[in-house]
Structures are given as structure tokens and as C-alpha cells.
C-alpha positions in Angstrom: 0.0 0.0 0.0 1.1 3.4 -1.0 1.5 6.4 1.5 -1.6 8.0 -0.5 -4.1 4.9 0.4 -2.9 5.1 3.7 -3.4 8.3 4.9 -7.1 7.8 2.8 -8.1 4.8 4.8 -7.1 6.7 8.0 -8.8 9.5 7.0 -12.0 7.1 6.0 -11.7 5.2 9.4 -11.7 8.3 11.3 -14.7 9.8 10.0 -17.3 6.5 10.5 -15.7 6.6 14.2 -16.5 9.9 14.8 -20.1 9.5 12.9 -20.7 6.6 15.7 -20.0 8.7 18.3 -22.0 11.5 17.3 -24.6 9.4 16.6 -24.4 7.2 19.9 -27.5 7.5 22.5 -26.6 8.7 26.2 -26.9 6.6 28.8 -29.7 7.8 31.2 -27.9 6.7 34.2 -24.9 8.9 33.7 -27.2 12.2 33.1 -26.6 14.3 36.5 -29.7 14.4 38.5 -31.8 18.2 38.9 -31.1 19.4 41.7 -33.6 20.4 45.0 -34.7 23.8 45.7 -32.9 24.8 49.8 -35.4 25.1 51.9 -35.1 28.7 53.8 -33.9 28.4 57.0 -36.2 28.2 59.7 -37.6 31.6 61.1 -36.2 32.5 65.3 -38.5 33.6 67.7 -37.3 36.6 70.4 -36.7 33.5 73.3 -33.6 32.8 70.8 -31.7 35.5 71.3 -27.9 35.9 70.8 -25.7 37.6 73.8 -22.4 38.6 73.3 -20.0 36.5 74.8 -19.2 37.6 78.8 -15.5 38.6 78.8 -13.7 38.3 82.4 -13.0 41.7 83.9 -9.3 42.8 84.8 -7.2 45.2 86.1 -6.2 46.4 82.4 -2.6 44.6 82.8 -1.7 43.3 80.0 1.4 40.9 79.5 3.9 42.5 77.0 4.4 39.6 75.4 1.2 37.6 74.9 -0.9 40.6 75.1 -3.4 38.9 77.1 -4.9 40.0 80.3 -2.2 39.0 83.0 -1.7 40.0 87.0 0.7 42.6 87.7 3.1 40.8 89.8 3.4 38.6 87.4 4.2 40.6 84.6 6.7 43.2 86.4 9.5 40.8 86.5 12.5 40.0 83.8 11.7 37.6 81.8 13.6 34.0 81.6 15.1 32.8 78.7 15.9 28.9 78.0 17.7 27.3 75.3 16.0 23.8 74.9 16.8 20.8 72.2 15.0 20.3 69.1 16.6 17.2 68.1 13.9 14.5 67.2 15.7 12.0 69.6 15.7 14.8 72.4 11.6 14.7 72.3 9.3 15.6 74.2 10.2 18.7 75.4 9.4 19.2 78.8 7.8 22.7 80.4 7.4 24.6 76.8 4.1 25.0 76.5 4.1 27.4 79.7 6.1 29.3 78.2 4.9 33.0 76.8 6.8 33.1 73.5 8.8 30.4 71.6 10.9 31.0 68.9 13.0 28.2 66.8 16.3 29.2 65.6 19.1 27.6 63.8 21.7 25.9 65.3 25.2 24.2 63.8 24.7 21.2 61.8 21.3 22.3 60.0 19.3 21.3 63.4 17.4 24.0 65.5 16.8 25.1 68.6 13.9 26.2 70.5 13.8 29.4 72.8 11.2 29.7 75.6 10.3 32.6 77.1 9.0 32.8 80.6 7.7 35.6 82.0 3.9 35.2 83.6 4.6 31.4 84.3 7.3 29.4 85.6 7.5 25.7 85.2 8.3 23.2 87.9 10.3 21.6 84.9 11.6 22.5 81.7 13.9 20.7 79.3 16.2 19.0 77.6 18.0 22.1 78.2 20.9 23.4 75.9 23.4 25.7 75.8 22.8 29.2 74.2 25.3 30.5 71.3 26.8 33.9 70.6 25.2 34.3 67.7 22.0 33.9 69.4 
């Protein structure tokens, strides 16, 4: 066969394919069902009422670092600083989640660090504890 006749009978072959597509009936099953009307929501009577949420009342201290309402003793002190281990084998860490602010920095060797501050609270225990570098 000749390149001619062969691009022909391709050309031939396409056409009755796409003719039986176009042609084809859809199948009623795979026709996406209408869709319901919502249904408005419900009316509220008065009994429902919304109240803004109660707030506790305080002194108007707030702690520098959390910005939260705190107790001025509290937050009149220097803060403490601790260097703790963020090595996955040095897990779980032990006291950080009392601590005000906690900031991860980078250490040698592509691990990091984590830095608690303590200011309003002060844990009975806090650790694995590491040392603090210059550059930190």
C-alpha cells in the first residue's frame, strides 16, 4: 500500500468513528440528576436571642508579650530565657508550653533550637536544656 491509500483509509476510518460517536445515544444513568430547591432556614422567635460572649474583667494589665490579660506581679519581672533541644531524639520537650513566647532558631549542623520565654509562668520543669550560642 502506498502512503496515499494510507493516509485515505485513516482518514475514512476516522470519520465513520467519529459519525458513531455523534450518533451514539446517552446513557440515562450517567445524566446528572436536577437538583432540590434549599429550603429557607427556619424563622427565630425573640426566646432565641444571641448575647455577646461575657469577657472576664481585669485590672487592664496586660502581658507585654502575649498581650493577654495577666496579674501585675506577674508581669513586672524579667523575663527567663531557655535554650531547649530540638533534636527528634531529644523529644518531648518538657515545660514549653508554659512558656509565653517560643521562637526556633538555627543551630550548627542544620538542626534547630527552640527558645522559651518565661515571663507570667514558671514551670516546675523545663527541658532538655541546651546551651545558648553567641550568635543567638
Amino acid at each position: 500500500m502506498t502512503g496515499k491509500k494510507l493516509a485515505v483509509m485513516l482518514l475514512i476510518i476516522a470519520v465513520a468513528i467519529g459519525a458513531l460517536i455523534a450518533c451514539s445515544q446517552r446513557d440515562p444513568d450517567l445524566e446528572p440528576e436536577p437538583e432540590e430547591p434549599l429550603e429557607p432556614a427556619p424563622e427565630r422567635g425573640c426566646e432565641e436571642e444571641e448575647r455577646p460572649p461575657e469577657y472576664p474583667t481585669y485590672s487592664g494589665v496586660r502581658n507585654p508579650l502575649t498581650n493577654l490579660p495577666a496579674d501585675e506581679s506577674e508581669v513586672v519581672r524579667r523575663p527567663i530565657l531557655v535554650m531547649m533541644d530540638n533534636h527528634p531524639q531529644a523529644r518531648p520537650h518538657t515545660g514549653l508550653a508554659a512558656a509565653d513566647l517560643v521562637f526556633e532558631v538555627m543551630a550548627e549542623g542544620g538542626f534547630t533550637r527552640l527558645l522559651g520565654v518565661f515571663l507570667e509562668s514558671a514551670p516546675d520543669e523545663v527541658g532538655p536544656i541546651r546551651s545558648a550560642r553567641p550568635y543567638h
